[in-house]
C-alpha positions in Angstrom: 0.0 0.0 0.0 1.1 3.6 -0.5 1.2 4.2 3.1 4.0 1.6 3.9 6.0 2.6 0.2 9.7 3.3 1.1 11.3 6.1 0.6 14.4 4.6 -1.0 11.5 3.5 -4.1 10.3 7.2 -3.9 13.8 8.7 -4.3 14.7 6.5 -7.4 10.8 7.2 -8.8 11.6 10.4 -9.1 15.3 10.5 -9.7 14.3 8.5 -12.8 11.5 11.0 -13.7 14.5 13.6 -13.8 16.7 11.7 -15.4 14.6 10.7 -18.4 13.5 13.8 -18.7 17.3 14.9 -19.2 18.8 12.7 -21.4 15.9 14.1 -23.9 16.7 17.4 -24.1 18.9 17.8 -26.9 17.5 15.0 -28.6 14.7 17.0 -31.0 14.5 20.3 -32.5 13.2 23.5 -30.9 9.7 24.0 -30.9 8.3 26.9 -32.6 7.2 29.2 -32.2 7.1 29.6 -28.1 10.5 27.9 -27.7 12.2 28.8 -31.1 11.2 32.5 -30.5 12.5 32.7 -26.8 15.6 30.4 -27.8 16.6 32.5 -30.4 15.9 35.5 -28.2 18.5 34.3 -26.0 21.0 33.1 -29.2 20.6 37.2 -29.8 21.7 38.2 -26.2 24.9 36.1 -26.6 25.7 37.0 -30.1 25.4 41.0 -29.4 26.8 40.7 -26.0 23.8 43.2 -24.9 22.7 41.4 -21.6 20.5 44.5 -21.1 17.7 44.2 -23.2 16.2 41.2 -25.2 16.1 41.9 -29.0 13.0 40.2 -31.0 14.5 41.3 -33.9 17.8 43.0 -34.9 16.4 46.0 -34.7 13.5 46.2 -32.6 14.0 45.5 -29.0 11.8 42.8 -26.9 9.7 44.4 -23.8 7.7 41.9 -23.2 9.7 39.9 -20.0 12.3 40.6 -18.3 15.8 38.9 -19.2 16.2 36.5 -16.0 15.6 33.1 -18.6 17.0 34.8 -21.4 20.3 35.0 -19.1 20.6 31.2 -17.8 20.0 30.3 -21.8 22.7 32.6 -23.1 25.2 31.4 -20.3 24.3 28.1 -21.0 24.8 28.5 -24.5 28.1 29.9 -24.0 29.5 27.2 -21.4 28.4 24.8 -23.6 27.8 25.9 -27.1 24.5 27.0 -29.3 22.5 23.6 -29.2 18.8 22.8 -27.8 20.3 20.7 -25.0 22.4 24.1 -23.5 18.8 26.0 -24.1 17.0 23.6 -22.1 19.7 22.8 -19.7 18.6 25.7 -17.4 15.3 24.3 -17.0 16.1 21.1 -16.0 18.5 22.4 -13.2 15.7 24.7 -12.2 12.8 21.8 -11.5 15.8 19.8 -9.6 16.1 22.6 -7.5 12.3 23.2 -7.6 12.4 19.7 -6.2 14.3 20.1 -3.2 12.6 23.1 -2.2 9.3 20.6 -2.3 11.2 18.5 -0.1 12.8 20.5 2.2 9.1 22.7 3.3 7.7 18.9 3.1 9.6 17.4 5.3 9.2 19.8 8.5 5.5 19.7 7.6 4.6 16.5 6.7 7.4 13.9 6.1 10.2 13.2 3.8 7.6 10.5 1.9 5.3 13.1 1.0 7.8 15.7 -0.1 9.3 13.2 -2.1 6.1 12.5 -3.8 4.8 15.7 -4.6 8.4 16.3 -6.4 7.7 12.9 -8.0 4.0 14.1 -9.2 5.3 18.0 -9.6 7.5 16.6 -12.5 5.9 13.8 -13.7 2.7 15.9 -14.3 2.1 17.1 -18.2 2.8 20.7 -17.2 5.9 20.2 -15.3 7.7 17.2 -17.5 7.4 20.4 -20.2 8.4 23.0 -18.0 11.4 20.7 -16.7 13.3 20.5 -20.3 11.5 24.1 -22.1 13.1 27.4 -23.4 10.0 29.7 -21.7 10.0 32.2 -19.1 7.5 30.5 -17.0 10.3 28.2 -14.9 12.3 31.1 -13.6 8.9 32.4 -12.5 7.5 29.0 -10.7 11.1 28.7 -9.3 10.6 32.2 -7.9 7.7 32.2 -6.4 8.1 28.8 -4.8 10.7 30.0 -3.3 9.0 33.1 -1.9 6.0 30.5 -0.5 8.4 28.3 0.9 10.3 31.4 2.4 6.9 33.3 3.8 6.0 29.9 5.3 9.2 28.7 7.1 9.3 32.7 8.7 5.8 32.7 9.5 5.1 29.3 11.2 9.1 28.6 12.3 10.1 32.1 12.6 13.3 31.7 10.7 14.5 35.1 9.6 16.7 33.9 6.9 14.0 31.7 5.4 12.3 35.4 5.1 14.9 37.0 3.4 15.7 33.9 0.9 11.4 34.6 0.6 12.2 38.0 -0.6 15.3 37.2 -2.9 12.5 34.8 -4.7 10.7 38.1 -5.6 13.1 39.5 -6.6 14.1 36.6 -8.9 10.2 37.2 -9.7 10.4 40.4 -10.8 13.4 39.5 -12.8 11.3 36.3 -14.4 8.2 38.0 -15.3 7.6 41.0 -13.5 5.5 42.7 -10.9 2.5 40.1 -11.2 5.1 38.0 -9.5 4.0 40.2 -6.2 0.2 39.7 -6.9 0.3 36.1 -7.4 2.5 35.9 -4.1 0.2 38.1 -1.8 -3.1 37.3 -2.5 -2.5 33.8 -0.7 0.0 34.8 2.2 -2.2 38.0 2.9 -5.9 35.3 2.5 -3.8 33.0 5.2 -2.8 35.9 7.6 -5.9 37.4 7.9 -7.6 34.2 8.0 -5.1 32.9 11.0 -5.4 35.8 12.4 -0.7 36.4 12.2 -0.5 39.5 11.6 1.8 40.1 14.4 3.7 37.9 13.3 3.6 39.3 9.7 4.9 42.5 11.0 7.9 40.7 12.9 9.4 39.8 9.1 12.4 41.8 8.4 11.1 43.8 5.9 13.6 46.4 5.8 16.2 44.5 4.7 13.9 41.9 2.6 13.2 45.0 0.9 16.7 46.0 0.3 17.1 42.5 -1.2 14.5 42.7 -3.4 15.5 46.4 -5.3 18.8 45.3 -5.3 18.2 42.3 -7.6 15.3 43.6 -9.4 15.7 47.4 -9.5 18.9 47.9 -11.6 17.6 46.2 -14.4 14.3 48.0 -14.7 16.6 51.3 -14.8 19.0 50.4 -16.9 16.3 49.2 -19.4 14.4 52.3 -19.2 17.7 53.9 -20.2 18.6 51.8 -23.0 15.1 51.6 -24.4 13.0 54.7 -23.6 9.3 53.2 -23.7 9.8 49.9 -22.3 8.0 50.9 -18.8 5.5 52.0 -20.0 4.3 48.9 -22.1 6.0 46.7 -19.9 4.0 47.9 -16.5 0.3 49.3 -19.0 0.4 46.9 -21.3 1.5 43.3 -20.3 0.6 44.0 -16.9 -3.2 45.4 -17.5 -4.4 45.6 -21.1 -3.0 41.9 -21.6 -5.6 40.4 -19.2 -8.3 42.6 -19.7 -8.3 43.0 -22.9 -9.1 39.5 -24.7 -7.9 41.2 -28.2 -5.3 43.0 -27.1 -3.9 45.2 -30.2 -1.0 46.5 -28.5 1.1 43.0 -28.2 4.0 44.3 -30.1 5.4 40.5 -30.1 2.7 37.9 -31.3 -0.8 36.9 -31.2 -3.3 37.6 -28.5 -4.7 33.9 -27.0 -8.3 35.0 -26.2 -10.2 32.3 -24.0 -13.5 32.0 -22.7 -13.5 32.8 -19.0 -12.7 30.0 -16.9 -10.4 28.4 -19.2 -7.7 28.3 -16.7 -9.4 25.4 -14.8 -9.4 23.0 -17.5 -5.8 23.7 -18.4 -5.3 23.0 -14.8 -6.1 19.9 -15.4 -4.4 19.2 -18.2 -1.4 20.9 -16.7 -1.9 17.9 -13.7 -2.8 15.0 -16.2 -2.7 11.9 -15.6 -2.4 12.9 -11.6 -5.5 14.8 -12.1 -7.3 11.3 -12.6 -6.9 11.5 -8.4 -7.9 14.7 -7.3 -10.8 13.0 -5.6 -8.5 11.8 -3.3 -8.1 16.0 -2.0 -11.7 15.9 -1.8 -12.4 13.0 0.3 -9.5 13.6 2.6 -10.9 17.0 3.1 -14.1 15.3 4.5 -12.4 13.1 6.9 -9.7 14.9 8.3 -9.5 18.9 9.5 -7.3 21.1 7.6 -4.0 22.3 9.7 -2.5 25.8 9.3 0.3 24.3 6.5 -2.8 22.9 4.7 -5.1 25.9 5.0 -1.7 28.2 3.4 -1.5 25.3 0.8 -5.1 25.7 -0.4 -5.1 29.6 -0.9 -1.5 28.9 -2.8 -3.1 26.1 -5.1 -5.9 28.4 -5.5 -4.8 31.8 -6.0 -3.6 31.1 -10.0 -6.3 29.8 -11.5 -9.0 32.0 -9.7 -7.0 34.9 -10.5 -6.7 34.5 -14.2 -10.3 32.9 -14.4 -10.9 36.3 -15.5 -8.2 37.1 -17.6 -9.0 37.2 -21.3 -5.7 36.3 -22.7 -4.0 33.2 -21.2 -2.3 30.2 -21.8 -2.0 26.9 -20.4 1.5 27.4 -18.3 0.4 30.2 -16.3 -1.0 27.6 -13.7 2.8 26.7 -13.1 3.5 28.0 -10.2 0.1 26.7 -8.6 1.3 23.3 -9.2 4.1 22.8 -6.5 1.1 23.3 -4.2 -1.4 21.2 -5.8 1.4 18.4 -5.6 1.8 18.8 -2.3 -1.5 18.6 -1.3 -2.1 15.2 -3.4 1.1 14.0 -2.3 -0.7 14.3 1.3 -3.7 13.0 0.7 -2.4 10.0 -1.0 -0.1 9.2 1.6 -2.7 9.2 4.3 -4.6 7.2 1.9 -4.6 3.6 2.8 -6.6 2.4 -0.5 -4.2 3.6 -2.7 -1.8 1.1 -3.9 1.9 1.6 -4.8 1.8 0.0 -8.4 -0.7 2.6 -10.1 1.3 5.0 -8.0 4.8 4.5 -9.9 3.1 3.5 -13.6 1.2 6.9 -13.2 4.4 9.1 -12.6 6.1 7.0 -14.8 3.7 7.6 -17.9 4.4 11.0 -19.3 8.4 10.8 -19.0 8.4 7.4 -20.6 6.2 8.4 -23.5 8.1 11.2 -24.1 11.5 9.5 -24.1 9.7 6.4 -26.9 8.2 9.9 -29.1 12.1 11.3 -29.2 13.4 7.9 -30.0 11.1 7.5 -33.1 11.7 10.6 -34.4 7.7 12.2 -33.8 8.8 15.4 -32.3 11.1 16.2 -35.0 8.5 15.9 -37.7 6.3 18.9 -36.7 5.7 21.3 -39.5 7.2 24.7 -38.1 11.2 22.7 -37.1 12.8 24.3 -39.8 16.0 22.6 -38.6 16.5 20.0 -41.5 15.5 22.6 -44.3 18.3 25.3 -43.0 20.5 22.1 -42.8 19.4 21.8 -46.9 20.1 25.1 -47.4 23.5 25.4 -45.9 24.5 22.3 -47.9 23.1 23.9 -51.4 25.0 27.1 -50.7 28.0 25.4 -50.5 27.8 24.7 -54.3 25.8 28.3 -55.0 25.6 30.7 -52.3 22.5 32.6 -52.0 20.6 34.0 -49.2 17.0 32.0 -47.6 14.0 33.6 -47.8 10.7 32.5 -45.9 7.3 34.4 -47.5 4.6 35.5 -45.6 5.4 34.2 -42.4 8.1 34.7 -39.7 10.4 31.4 -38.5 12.4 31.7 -35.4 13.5 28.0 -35.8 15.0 28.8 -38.8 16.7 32.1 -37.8 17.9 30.2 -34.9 19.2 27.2 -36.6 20.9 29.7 -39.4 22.3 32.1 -36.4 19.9 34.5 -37.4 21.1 34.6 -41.2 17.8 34.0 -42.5 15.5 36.4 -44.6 12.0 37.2 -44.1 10.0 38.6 -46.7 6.1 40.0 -46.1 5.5 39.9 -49.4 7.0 39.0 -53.5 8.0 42.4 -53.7 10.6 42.3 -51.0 12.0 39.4 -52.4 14.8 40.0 -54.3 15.6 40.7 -58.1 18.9 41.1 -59.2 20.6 37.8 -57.1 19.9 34.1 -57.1 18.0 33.3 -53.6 16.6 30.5 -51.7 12.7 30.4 -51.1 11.4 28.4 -48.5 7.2 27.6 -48.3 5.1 24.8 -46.5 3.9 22.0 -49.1 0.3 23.2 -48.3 0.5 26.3 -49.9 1.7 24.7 -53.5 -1.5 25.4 -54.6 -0.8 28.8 -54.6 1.4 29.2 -57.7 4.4 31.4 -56.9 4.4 34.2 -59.7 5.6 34.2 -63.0 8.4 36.2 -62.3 10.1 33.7 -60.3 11.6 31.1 -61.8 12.4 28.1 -58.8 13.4 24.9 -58.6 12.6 22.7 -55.8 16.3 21.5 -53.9 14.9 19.6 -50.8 11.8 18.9 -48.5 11.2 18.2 -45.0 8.7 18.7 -42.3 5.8 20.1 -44.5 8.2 22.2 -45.9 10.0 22.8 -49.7 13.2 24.8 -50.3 13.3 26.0 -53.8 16.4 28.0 -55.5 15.0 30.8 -57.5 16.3 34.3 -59.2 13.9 36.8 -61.3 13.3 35.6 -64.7 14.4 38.9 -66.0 17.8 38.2 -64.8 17.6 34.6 -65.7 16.7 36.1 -69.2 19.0 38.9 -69.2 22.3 36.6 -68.0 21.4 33.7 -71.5 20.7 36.7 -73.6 23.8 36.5 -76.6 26.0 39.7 -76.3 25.7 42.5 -78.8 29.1 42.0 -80.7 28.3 45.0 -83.4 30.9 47.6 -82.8 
């Protein structure tokens, strides 16, 4: 039963989830567009040696996060070369150390077993395998504010001033991750568990002078210094992604992409995506809850798994990883109930954590994840080769790839329309198979060189100069 499972079997559950998870990482192409974009974000940083300010372009600067991921991918790209596995790398150490902080608040609490656990069903989950090997912003910011929670808790219920100050430095991180709704999603819960305990005395006892000092001092230079190198990015930064993003379903201001409008109270279904397959259990939390009270660690657990997806239940432009940093919580609680949970055997326990991790590894071995239609890593690799025999420039039409400017360092041409492609030069043109029935026009004149992944790379130069270069010379003096 899962009550008598030993911790030695826990510890090499989830050291396996971890380790699965890593030997994946550099074993399939970067996803676009999230991860392309935010991958070759960081590919940019290293390149232009400006670790100021994120550039979505060569020209146009990127305001919408701050740089804290962009910096452990760039240093990990230059420690140990441009590849997806240095990308991802940061990540990976991120959820390990995600793991321990699990543990560590766990084990004071409740006991090593069920720290262990919730680590186990924190990465294991569909959410967190992702977010434990993924070139996004959203790890820095789970990492962050777990370890504000775990800070806020150990000061408030153990009175340990340095766990306070460590609870600060997380904000700060925070701030640095994704910016001041780091301080929203961290005070709704700790201020709902105060006033509902009744602490504030104790809340008052923090060291807030110099938790404060801790915080500016990470955070605060960069938000100055950005200003400064970028005048505007405040502004949008603070207005835009901070206000008109989540009110505003259509938002026409995202300078960066495409709004996601959802229906209100989306959030709660991608929670359960985000917990699949240990959402199959939650039961379990609801029938614990009627047989045993809930303690002061378990009432500040609640508000924490909660605060997330109530809060963005009325946001009208989300996506599925903001319930991230609810999910250490959510673990934790499980990982308790289950535990306590004599009717739960071990078997379904390990095959469940075991699932996702294992699936993933089998996809990556056969090859699935490097067939999706936007890698563009196999046609740049065509390209490179052809230019070798005739150099020319690639061009992709109509769209934007930032897995092909990443895999070409950024050497790859984008063209909104014909007329910005060029005429006087041969050039390689790059187009998904489903648009061949739209007919390039007749003043191209291509010739496919290679396909892969939905996707045909053609040579082609401007029939004029095709005409113009056969044409016999006027000899006539």
């Amino acid at each position: 039963m899962i009550a008598r499972l030993r911790v030695p079997l826990l510890w090499g559950v989830l050291i396996t989830v971890l380790a699965l998870r890593l030997v994946g990482l550099g074993a399939y192409p970067l996803m676009d567009t999230s991860e392309a974009r935010y991958g070759e974000m960081a590919r940019k940083m290293l390149e232009l040696g400006d670790w100021i300010t994120p550039m979505f372009t060569y020209e146009l600067p990127f305001w919408g996060k701050p740089p804290l991921s962009f910096w452990t991918q760039a240093a990990s790209m230059q420690w140990l070369g441009v590849n997806e596995f240095a990308l991802r790398l940061p990540a990976w150490v991120i959820q390990v150390f995600s793991c321990l902080l699990i543990i560590h608040v766990a084990r004071r609490e409740r006991s090593l077993a069920v720290g262990v656990l919730a680590s186990i069903i924190y990465s294991s989950c569909s959410l967190g395998l992702v977010a434990s090997g993924v070139v996004l912003t959203d790890p820095t910011l789970g990492f962050g504010l777990l370890l504000a929670y775990v800070g806020f808790w150990r000061a408030m219920a153990r009175n340990e001033i340095g766990a306070a100050r460590l609870g600060f430095a997380g904000l700060g991180l925070g701030l640095l991750a994704k910016g001041p709704l780091v301080l929203v999603l961290f005070a709704v819960p700790a201020l709902a568990w105060v006033a509902f305990q009744q602490q504030w005395r104790q809340l008052a006892r923090l060291p807030w002078l110099s938790g404060l000092l801790i915080l500016l001092v990470l955070a605060l230079p960069w938000y100055v210094l950005a200003e400064i190198k970028t005048p505007g990015f405040l502004d949008y930064f603070l207005v835009g992604e901070h206000w008109k993003r989540y009110v505003i379903s259509e938002w026409s201001g995202d300078l960066y992409g495409n709004a996601h409008a959802k229906p209100l109270g989306t959030i709660w279904l991608y929670l359960l995506g985000a917990l699949f397959p240990w959402s199959l259990l939650l039961p379990v939390l609801y029938l614990r809850r009627r047989s045993a009270p809930v303690d002061a660690f378990g009432l500040f657990l609640w508000f924490w798994a909660l605060t997330t997806p109530v809060f963005f239940s009325l946001a009208g432009n989300i996506l599925w990883t903001y319930v991230l940093p609810a999910l250490p919580a959510w673990a934790l609680l499980l990982a308790d109930s289950l535990i306590r949970d004599r009717g739960i055997a071990e078997r379904p326990i390990i095959a469940t954590a075991l699932a996702l991790p294992v699936l993933g590894l089998f996809l990556i071995v056969l090859g699935n994840l490097d067939q999706r239609p936007q890698n563009q890593r196999e046609i740049v690799l065509a390209w490179q080769r052809a230019s070798l025999m005739q150099p020319a420039p690639l061009f992709y039409l109509g769209r934007r790839s930032y897995s092909a400017e990443f895999y070409s360092a950024g050497q790859v041409h984008h063209a909104k329309s014909v007329l910005q492609l060029p005429t006087d030069s041969v050039f390689y043109l790059t187009r998904r198979l489903r648009d061949l029935t739209s007919p390039l026009p007749p003043s191209l004149d291509c010739h496919p060189v290679a396909q892969a992944n939905a996707s045909e790379l053609l040579r082609c130069q401007a029939i004029l100069l095709a005409v113009s270069s056969h044409a016999p010379r006027n000899t006539t003096q």
